[in-house]
VOGU-3710 file (C-alpha; in Angstrom, 3 decimals, decimal comma):
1> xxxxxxxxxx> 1,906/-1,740/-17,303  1,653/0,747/-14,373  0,267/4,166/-14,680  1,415/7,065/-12,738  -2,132/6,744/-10,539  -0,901/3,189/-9,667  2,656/4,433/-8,159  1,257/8,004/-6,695  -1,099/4,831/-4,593  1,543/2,761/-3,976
11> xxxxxxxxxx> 3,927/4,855/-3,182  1,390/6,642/-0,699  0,242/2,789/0,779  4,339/2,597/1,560  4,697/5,493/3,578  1,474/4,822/5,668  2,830/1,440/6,644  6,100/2,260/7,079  4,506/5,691/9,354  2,272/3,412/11,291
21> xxxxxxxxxx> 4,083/0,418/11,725  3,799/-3,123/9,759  1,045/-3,942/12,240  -1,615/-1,833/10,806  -4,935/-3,654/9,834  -6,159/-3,642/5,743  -9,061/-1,342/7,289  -6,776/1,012/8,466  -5,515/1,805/5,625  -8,482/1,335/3,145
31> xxxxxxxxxx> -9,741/4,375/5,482  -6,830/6,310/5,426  -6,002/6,130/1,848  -8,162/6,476/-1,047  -7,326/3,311/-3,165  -9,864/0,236/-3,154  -9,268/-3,358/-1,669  -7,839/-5,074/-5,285  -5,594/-2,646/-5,674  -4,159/-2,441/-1,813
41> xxxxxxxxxx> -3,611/-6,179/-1,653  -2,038/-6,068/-5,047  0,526/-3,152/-3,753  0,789/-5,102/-0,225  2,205/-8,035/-2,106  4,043/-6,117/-4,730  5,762/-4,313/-1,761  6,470/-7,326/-0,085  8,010/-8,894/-2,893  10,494/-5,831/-3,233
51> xxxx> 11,624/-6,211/0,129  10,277/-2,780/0,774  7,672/-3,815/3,752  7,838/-6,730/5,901
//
């Protein structure tokens, strides 16, 4: 089960990569957003599952 600290992450992970382009290095964002590497390749592939990122 998700918490609301999971979605306010993922949700903010989906608008930096849609903001920056689908180019933008794991770094990038791991600096940019406060959310630790498990948990931004976790919402990477959730979003890509969706449909939601490419």
């Amino acid at each position: 089960m998700q918490d609301r600290k999971y979605q306010k992450k993922k949700a903010l992970v989906e608008k930096f990569v849609k903001k920056h382009g689908r180019v933008v290095d794991h770094s990038v964002i791991l600096n940019s957003v406060d959310v630790d590497y498990d948990t931004l390749m976790r919402i990477l592939a959730e979003l890509r599952a969706e449909g939601r990122i490419s």
